[in-house]
C-alpha positions in Angstrom: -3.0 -25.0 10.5 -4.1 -21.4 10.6 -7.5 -19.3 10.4 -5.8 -17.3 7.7 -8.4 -16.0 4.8 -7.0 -15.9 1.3 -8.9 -12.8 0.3 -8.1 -11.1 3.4 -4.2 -12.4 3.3 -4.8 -11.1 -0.4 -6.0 -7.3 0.8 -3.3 -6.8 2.9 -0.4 -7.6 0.5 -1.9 -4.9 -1.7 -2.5 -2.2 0.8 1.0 -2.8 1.6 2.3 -2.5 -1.9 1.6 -5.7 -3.6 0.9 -6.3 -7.3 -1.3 -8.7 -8.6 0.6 -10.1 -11.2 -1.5 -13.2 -12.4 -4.6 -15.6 -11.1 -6.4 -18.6 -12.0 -10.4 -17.8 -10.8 -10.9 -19.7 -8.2 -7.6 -21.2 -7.8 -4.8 -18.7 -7.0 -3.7 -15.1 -6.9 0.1 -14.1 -8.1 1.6 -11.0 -6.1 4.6 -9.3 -6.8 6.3 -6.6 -4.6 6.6 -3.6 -7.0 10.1 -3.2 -8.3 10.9 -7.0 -7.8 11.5 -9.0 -10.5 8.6 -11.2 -12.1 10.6 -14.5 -10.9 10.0 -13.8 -7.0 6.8 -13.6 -6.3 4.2 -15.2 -4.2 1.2 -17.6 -5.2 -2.0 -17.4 -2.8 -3.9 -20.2 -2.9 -7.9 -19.9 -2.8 -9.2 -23.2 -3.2 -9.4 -24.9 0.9 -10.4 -28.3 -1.0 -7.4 -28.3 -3.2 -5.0 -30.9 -1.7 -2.0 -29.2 -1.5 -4.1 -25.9 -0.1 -2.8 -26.0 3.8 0.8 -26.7 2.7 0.8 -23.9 0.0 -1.0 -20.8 2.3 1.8 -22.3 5.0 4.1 -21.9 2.3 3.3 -18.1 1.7 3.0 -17.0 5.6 6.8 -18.6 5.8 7.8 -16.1 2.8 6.5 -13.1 4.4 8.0 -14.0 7.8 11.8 -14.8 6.1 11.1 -11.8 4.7 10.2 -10.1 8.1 13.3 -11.9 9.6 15.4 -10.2 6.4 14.4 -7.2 6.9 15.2 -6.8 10.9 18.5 -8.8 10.4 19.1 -6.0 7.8 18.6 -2.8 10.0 20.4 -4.5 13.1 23.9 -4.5 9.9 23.0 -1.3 9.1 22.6 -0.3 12.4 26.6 -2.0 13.2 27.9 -0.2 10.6 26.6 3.2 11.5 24.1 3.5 8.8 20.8 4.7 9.5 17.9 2.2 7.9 15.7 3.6 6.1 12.5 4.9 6.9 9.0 4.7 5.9 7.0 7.9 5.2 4.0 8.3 7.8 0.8 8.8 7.3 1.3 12.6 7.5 4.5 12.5 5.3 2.0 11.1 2.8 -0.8 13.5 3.6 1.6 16.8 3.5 3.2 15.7 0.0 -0.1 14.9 -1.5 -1.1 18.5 -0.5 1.8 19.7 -1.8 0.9 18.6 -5.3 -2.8 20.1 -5.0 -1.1 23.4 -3.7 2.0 23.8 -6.1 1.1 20.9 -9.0 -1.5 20.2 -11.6 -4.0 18.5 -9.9 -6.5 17.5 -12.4 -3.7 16.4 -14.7 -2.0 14.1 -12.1 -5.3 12.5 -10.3 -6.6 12.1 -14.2 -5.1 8.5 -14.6 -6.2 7.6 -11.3 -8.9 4.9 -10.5 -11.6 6.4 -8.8 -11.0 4.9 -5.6 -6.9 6.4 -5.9 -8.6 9.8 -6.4 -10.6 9.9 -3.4 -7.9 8.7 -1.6 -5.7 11.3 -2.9 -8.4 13.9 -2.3 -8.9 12.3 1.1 -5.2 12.9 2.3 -5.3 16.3 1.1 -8.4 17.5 3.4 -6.6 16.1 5.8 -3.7 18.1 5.4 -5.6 21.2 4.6 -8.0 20.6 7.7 -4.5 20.8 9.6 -3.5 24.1 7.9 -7.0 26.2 8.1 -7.0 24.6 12.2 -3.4 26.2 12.2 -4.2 29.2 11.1 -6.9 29.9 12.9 -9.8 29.5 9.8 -13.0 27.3 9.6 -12.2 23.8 8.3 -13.3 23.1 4.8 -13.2 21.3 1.4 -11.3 22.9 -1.4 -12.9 23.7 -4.2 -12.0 21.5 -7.3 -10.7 19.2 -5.5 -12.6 16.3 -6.3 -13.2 17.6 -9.8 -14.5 14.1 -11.0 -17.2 14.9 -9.2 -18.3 18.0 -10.9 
């Protein structure tokens, strides 16, 4: 069939959105898209001794390219009808509304949920951002303070 690696088939679906929504250890991984209902959903499989393994992954990769499929079928009637599809934020978009929280928000009261890992992601794109403004404006690029206040 295909080289594809459950954990790294797994990664991906979450970087791009994916919720784990239930898992047998060693067996299989339930993912969700985030807003979908809990009937659609996706089973990866994890064991490559389980029988039905190769037909199951197969399975999954066929789901995410319908959906594909759905999705550029979908912009090309949008498109017909004059209506513009919609648009993903970039990376920027991201980095420039995350610094718009730290400039104009509560920081430490937003980021104070956060995993670890989500906070120094957050904190991440807002260096970023800020790198971008102290370049602009002609000032040496650094860290805000407070920023990472887990840290502290």
């Amino acid at each position: 069939m295909t080289a594809v690696e459950p954990q790294q088939l797994i990664a991906a679906l979450v970087t791009h959105g994916w919720i784990e929504a239930g898992r047998r250890a060693g067996l299989y991984v339930r993912l969700r898209q985030p807003g979908s209902d809990r009937q659609r959903s996706i089973v990866v499989p994890l064991d490559p001794t389980f029988g039905d393994y190769e037909v199951l992954l197969a399975e999954v990769l066929g789901e995410l390219e319908d959906a594909a499929q759905l999705g550029v079928r979908a912009q090309a009637v949008l498109g017909g009808i004059g209506v513009d599809a919609p648009r993903l934020p970039s990376a920027e978009d991201l980095d420039e509304a995350m610094c718009s929280v730290w400039l104009h928000g509560d920081w430490r009261w937003l980021t104070r949920n956060m995993t670890t890992e989500q906070r120094e992601a957050a904190a991440d794109a807002v260096t970023r951002r800020t790198a971008v403004m102290d370049v602009e404006e002609g000032e040496p690029v650094q860290e805000r303070a407070g920023l990472r206040w887990w840290r502290e």
